[in-house]
LUMTOR-120147 format. One record per residue: residue number from 1; residue in one letter; x, y, z of N, C-alpha, C, O, CB in turn. Coordinates in steps of 0.1 Angstrom, whole numbers, plus 5000, padded with zeros to 4 digits. Glycine has a CB too. Layout:
% LUMTOR-120147
NODE   n res n_east n_north n_up ca_east ca_north ca_up c_east c_north c_up o_east o_north o_up cb_east cb_north cb_up
NODE NUM   a      X       Y    Z       X        Y     Z      X       Y    Z      X       Y    Z       X        Y     Z
...
END
This chain:
% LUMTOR-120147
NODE   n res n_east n_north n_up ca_east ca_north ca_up c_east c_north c_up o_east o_north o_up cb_east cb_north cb_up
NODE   1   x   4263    7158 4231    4276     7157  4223   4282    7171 4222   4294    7172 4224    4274     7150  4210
NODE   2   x   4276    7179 4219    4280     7196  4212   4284    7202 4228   4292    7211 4228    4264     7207  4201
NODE   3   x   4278    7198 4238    4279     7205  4253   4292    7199 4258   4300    7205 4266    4264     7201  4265
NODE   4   x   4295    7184 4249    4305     7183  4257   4317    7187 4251   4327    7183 4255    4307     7171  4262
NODE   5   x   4317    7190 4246    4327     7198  4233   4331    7212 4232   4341    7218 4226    4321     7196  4219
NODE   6   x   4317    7217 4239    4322     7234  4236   4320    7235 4258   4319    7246 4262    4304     7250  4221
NODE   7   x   4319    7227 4267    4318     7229  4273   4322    7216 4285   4315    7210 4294    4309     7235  4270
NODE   8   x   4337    7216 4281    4348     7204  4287   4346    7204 4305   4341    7195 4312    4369     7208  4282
NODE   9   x   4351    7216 4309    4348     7218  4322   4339    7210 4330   4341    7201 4338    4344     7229  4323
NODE  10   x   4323    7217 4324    4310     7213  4329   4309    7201 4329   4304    7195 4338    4301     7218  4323
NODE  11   x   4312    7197 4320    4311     7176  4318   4318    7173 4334   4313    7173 4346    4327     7166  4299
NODE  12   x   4331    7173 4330    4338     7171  4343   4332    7177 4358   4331    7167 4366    4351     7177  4340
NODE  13   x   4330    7182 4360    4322     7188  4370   4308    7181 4373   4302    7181 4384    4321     7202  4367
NODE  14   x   4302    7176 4360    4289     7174  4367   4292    7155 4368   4282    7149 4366    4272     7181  4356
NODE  15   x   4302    7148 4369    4305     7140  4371   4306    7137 4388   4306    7127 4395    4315     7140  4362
NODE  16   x   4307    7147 4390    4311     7148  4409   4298    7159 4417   4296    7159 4429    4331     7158  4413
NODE  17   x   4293    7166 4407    4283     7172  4413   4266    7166 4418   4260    7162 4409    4283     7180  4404
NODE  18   x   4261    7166 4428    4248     7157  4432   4240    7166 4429   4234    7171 4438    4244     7153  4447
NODE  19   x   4237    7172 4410    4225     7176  4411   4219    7165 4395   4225    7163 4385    4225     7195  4411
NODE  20   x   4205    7161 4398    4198     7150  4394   4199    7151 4377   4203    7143 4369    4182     7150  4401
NODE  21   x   4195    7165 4373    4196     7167  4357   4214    7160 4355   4215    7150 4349    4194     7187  4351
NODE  22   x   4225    7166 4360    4237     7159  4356   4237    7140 4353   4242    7134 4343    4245     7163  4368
NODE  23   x   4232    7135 4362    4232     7122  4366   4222    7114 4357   4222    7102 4354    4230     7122  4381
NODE  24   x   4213    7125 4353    4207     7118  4340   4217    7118 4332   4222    7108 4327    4195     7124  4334
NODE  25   x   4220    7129 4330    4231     7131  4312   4243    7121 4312   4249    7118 4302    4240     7150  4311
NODE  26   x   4245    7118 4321    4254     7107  4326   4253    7094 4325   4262    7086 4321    4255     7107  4336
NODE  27   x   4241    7093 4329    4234     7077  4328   4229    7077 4312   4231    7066 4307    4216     7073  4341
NODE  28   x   4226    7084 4305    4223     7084  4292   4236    7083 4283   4236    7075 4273    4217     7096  4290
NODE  29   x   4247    7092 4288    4260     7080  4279   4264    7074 4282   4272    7069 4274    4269     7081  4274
NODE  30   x   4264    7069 4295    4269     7050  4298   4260    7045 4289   4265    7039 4279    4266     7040  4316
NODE  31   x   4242    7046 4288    4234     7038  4280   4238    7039 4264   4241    7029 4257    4219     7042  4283
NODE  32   x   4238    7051 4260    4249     7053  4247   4258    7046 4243   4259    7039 4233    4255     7063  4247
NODE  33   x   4266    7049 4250    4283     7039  4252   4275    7024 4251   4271    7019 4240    4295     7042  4273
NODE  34   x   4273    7019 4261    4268     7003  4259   4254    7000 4246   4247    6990 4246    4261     6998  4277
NODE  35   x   4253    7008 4239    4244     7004  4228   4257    7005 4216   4258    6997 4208    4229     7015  4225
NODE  36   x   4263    7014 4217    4274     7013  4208   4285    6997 4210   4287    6989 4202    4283     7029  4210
NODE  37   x   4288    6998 4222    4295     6987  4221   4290    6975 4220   4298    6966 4216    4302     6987  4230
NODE  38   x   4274    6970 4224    4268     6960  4219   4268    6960 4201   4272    6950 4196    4256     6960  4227
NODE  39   x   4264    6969 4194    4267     6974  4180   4283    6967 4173   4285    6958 4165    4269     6993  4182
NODE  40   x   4290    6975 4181    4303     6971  4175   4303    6950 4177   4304    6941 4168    4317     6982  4185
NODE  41   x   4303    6950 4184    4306     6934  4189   4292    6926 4181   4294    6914 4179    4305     6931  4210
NODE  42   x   4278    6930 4175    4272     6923  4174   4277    6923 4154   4275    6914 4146    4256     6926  4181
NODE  43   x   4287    6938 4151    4292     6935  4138   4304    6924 4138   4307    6918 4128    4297     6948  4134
NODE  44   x   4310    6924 4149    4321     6918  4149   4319    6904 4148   4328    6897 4144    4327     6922  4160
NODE  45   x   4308    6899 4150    4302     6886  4151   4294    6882 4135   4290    6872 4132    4291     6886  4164
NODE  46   x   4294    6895 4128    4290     6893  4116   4298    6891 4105   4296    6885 4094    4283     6900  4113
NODE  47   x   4310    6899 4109    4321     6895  4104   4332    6882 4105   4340    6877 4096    4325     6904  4108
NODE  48   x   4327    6876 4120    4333     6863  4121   4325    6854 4112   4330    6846 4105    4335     6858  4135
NODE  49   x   4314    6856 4114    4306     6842  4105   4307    6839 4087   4303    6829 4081    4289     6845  4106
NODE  50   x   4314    6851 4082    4316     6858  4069   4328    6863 4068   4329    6870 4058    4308     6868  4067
NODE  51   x   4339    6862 4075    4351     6871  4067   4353    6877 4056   4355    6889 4055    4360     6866  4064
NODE  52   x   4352    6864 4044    4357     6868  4033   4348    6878 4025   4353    6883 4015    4359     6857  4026
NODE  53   x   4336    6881 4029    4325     6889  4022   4317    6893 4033   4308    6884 4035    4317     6881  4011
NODE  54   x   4315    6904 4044    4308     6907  4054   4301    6919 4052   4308    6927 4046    4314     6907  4066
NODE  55   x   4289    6921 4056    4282     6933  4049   4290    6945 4055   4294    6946 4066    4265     6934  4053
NODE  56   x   4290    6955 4043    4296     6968  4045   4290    6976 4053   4278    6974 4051    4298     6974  4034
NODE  57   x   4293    6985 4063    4290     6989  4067   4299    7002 4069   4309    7002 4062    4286     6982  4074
NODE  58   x   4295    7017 4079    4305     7024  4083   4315    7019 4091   4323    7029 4092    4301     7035  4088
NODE  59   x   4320    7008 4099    4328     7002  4106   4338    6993 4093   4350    6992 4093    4319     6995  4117
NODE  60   x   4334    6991 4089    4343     6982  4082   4356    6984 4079   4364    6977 4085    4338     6981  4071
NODE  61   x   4359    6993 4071    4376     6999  4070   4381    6998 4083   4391    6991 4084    4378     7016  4066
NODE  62   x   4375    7003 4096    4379     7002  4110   4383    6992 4114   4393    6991 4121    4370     7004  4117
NODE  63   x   4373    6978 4109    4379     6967  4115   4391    6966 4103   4402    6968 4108    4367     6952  4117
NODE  64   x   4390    6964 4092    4396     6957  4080   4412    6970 4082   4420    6973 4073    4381     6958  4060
NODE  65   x   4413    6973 4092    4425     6980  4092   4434    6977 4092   4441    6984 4085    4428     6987  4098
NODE  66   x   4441    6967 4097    4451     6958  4100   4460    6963 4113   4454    6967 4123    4459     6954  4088
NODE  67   x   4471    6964 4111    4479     6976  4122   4473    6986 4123   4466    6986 4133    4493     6982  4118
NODE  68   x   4472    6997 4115    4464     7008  4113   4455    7013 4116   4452    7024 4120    4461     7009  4106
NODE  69   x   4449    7001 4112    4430     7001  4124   4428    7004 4135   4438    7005 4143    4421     6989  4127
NODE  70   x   4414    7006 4138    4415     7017  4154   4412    7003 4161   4407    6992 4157    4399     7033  4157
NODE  71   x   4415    7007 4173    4410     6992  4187   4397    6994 4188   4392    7005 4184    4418     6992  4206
NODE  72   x   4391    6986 4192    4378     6988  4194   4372    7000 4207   4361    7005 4208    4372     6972  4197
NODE  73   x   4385    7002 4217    4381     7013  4223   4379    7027 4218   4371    7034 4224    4388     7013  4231
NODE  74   x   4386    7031 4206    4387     7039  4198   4372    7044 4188   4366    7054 4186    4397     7034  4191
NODE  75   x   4369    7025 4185    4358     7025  4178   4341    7026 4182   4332    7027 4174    4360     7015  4173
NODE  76   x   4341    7024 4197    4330     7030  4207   4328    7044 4202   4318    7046 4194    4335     7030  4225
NODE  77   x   4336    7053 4206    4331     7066  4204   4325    7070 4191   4317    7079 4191    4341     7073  4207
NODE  78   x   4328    7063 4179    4329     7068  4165   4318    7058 4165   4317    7055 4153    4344     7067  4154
NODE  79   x   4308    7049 4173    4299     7045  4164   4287    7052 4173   4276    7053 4168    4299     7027  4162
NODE  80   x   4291    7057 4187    4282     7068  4192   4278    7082 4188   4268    7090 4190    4287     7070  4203
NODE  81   x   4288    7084 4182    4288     7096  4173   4279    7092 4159   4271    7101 4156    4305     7100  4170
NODE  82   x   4279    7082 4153    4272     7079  4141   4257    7078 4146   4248    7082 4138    4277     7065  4133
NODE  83   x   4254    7072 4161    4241     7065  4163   4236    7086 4167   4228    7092 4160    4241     7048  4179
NODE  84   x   4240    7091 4175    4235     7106  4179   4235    7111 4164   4224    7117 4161    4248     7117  4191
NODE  85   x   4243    7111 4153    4245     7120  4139   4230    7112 4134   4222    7120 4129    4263     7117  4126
NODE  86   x   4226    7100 4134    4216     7093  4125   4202    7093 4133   4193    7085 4131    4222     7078  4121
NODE  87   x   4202    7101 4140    4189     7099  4150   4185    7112 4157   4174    7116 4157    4191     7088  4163
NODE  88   x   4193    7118 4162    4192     7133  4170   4190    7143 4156   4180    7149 4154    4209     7138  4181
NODE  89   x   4201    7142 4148    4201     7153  4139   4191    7153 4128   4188    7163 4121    4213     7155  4134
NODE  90   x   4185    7141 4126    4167     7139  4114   4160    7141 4121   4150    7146 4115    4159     7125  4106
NODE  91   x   4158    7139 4134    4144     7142  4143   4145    7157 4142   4137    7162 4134    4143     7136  4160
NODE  92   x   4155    7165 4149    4151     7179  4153   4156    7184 4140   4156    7197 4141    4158     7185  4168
NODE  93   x   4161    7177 4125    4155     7184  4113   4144    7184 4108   4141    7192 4098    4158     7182  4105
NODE  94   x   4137    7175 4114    4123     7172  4103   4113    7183 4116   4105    7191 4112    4117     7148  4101
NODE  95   x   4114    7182 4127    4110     7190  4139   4106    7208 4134   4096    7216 4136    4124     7189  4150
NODE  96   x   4119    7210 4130    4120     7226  4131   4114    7230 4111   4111    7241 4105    4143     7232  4137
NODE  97   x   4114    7216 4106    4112     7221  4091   4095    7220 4092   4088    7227 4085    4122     7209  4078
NODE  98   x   4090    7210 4100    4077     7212  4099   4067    7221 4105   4057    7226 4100    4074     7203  4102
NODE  99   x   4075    7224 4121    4073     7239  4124   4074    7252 4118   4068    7262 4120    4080     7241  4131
NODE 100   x   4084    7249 4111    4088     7264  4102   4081    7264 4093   4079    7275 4089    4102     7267  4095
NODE 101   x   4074    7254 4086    4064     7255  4075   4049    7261 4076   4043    7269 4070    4064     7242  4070
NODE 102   x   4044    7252 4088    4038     7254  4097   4033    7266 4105   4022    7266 4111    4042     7248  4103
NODE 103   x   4042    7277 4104    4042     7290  4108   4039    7300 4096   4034    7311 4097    4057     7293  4114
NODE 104   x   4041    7296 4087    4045     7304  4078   4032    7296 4066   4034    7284 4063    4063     7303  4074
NODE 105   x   4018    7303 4060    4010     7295  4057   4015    7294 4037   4014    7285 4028    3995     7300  4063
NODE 106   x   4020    7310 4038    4020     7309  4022   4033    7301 4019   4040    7306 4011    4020     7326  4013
NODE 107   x   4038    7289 4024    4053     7288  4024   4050    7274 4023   4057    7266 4016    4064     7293  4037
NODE 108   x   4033    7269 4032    4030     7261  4036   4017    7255 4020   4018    7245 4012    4025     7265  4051
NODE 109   x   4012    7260 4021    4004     7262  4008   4010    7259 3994   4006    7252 3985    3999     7276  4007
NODE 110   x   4025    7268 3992    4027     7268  3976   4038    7254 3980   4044    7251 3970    4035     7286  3966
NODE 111   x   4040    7247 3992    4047     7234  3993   4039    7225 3988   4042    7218 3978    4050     7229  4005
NODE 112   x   4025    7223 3997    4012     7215  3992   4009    7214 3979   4009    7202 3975    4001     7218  3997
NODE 113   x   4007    7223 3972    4004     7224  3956   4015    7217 3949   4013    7208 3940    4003     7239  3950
NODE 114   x   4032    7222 3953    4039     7219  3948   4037    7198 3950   4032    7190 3942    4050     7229  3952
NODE 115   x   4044    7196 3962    4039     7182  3961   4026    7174 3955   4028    7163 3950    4039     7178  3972
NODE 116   x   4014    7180 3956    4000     7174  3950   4002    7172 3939   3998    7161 3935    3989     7182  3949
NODE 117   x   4009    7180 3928    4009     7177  3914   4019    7166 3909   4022    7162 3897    4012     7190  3907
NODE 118   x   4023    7161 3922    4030     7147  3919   4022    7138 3914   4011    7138 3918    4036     7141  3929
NODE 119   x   4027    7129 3905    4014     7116  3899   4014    7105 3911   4023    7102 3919    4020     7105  3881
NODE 120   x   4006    7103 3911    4000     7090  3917   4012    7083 3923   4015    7082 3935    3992     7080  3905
NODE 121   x   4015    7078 3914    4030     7066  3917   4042    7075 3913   4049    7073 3903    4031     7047  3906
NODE 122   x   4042    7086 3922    4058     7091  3920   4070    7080 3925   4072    7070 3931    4060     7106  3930
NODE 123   x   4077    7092 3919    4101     7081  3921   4105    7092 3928   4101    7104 3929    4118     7077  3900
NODE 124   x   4114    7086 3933    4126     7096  3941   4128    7106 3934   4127    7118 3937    4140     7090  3944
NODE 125   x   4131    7101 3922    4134     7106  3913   4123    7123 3908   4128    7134 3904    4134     7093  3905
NODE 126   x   4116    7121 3910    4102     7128  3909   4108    7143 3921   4111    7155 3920    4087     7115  3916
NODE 127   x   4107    7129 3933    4107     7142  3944   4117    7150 3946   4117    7160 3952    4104     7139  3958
NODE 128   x   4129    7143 3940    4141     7154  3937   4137    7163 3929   4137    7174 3935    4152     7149  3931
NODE 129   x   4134    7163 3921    4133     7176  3907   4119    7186 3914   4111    7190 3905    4127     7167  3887
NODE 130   x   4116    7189 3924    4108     7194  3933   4115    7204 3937   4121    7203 3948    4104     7187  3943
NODE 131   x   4115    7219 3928    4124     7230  3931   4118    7234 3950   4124    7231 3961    4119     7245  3916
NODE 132   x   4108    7240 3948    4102     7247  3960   4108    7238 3971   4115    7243 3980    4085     7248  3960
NODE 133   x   4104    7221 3970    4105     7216  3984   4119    7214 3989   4123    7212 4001    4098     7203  3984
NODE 134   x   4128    7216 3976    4143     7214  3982   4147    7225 3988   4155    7226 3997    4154     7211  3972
NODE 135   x   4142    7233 3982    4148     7250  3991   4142    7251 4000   4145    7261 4005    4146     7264  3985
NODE 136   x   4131    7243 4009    4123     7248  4020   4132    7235 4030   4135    7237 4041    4102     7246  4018
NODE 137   x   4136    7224 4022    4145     7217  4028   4158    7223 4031   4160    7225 4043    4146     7207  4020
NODE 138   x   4168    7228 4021    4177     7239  4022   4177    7249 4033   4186    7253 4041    4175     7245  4011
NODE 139   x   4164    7255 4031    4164     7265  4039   4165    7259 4059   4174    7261 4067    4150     7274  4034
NODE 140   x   4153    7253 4060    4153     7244  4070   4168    7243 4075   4173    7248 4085    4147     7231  4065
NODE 141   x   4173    7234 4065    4188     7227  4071   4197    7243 4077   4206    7240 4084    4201     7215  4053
NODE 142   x   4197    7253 4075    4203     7262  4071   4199    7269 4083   4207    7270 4093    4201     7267  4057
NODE 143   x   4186    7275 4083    4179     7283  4096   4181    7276 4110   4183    7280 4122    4163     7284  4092
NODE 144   x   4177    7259 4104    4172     7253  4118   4183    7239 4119   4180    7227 4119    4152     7247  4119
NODE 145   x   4200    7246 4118    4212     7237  4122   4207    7223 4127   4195    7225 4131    4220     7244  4135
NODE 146   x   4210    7208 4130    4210     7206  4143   4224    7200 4150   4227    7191 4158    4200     7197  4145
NODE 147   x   4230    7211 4142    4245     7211  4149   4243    7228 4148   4239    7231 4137    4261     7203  4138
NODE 148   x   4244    7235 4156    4247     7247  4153   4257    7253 4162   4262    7264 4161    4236     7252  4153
NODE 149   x   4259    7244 4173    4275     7246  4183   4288    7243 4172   4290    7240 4160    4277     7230  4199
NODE 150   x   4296    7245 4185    4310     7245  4175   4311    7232 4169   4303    7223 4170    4323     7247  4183
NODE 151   x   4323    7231 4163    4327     7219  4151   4343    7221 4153   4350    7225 4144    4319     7222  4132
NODE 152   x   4347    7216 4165    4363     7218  4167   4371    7211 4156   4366    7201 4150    4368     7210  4182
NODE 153   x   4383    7216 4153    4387     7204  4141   4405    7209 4145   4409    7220 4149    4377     7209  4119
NODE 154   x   4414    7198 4141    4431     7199  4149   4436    7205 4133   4432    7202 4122    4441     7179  4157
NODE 155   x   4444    7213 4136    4451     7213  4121   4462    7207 4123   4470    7206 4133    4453     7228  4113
NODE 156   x   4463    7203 4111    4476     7192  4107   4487    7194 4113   4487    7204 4120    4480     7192  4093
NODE 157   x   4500    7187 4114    4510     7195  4118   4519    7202 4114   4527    7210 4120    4516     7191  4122
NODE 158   x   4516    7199 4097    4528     7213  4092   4522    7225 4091   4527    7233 4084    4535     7212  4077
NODE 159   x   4511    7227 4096    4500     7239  4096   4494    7244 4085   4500    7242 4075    4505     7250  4102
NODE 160   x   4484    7251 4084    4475     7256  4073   4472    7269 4071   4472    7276 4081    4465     7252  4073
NODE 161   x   4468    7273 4061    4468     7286  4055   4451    7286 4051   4445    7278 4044    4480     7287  4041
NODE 162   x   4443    7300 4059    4428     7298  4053   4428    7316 4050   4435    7326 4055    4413     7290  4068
NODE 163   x   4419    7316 4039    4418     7330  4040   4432    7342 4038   4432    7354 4039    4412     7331  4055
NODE 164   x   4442    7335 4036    4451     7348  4037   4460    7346 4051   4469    7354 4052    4440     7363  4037
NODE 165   x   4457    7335 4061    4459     7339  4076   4465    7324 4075   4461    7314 4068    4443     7345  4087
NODE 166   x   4476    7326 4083    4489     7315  4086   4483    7308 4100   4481    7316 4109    4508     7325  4089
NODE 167   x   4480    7293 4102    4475     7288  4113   4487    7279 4119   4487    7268 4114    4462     7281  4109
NODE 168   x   4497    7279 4128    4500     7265  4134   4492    7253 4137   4481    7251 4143    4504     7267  4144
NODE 169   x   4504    7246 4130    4504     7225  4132   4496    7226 4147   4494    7236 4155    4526     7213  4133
NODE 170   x   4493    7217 4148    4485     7212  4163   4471    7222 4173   4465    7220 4183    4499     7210  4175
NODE 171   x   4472    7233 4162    4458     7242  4172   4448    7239 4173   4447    7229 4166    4453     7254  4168
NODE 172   x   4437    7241 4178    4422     7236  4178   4413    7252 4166   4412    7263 4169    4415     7237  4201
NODE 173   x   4412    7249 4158    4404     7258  4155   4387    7249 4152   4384    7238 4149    4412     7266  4142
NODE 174   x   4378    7263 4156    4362     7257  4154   4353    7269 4149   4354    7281 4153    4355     7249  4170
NODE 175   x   4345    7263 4139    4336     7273  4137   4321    7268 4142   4319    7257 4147    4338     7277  4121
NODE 176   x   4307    7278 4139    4297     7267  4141   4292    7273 4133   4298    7283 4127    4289     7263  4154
NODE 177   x   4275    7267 4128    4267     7268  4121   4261    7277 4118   4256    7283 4108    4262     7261  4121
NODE 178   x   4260    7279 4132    4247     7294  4138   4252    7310 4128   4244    7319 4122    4252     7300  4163
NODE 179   x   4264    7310 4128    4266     7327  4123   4266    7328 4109   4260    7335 4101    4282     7334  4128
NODE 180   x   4277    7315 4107    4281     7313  4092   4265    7316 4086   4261    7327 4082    4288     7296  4089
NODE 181   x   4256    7302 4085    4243     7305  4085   4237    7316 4083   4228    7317 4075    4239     7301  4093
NODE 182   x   4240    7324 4089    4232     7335  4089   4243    7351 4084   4239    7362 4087    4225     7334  4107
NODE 183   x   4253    7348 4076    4261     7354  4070   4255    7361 4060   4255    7355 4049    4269     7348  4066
NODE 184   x   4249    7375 4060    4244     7380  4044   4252    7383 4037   4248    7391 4029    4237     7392  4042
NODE 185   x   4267    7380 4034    4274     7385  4021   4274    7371 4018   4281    7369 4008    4289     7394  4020
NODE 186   x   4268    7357 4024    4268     7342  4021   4250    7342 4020   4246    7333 4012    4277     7330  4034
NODE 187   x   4244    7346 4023    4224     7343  4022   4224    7356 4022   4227    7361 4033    4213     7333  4037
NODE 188   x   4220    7367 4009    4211     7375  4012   4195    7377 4021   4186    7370 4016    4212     7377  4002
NODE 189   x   4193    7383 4030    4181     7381  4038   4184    7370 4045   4178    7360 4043    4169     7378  4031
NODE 190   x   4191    7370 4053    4193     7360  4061   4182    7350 4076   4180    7338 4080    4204     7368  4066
NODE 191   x   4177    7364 4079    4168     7358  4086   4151    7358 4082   4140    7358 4088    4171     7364  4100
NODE 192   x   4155    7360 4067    4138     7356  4059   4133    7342 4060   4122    7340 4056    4137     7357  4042
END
């Protein structure tokens, strides 16, 4: 998703190009695309059996749009995008947070203690009020992005003002995770 976004060209190109890594990445979002659109249609069928009360979901407003609402071609992409945001980005968070802990023993140690002194039958509730583990969580999310490419975004059309600095209606502006992240007048010690 992030390659094809900061790197429009290459998509296009490896669409016509005969080398085998392309043609996987290819065959992987047709298979994408058609898990989303079986998705959308197997909601759509949950919605027909139920109208008046159909389980909520992130699609919902979408269908329940009326004019407004997106077509379902519209709505492919935005449920591919939810299935890569709910599956790519917890794996290679939980990946790089167990590695990083993992590396690091005294980081690893005062985590363990900290969770051990949980009772028996802890609550969510419990593991929220877990100073140490949220900041190793924090930090994690922070060090080890899994978005850390750009994040294109259109500005409006009467245009926007950030910072002091006058933007025109319709530009692409993008920032990514990677620098911001690692900003010391925003994280002192940035790469601790």
């Amino acid at each position: 998703m992030a390659v094809r976004v900061t790197f429009p060209t290459l998509i296009a190109y490896s669409a016509i190009l005969p080398i085998p890594l392309f043609k996987r990445v290819q065959e992987a979002g047709r298979r994408m695309a058609q898990y989303a659109h079986q998705a959308i249609k197997n909601y759509q069928s949950v919605i027909q059996k139920n109208p008046e009360n159909p389980k909520q979901t992130l699609f919902t407003k979408m269908f329940n749009g009326g004019p407004e609402g997106l077509q379902l071609q519209e709505i492919i992409p935005e449920a591919g995008g939810y299935i890569v945001a709910g599956s790519d980005t917890t794996a290679i968070t939980l990946t790089y947070l167990v590695w990083a802990v993992c590396r690091k023993p005294f980081i690893r140690d005062k985590l363990v203690a900290e969770v051990s002194a949980l009772p028996p039958h802890f609550t969510q509730d419990s593991v929220r009020d877990l100073p140490y583990l949220n900041q190793v969580i924090q930090e994690a999310l922070r060090i080890h992005s899994a978005v850390p490419s750009a994040l294109p975004r259109a500005v409006p059309p009467e245009g926007a003002s950030l910072a002091g600095y006058r933007i025109p209606g319709g530009v692409t502006v993008s920032t990514q995770a990677y620098t911001l992240h690692r900003d010391p007048d925003a994280f002192p010690n940035p790469h601790v």
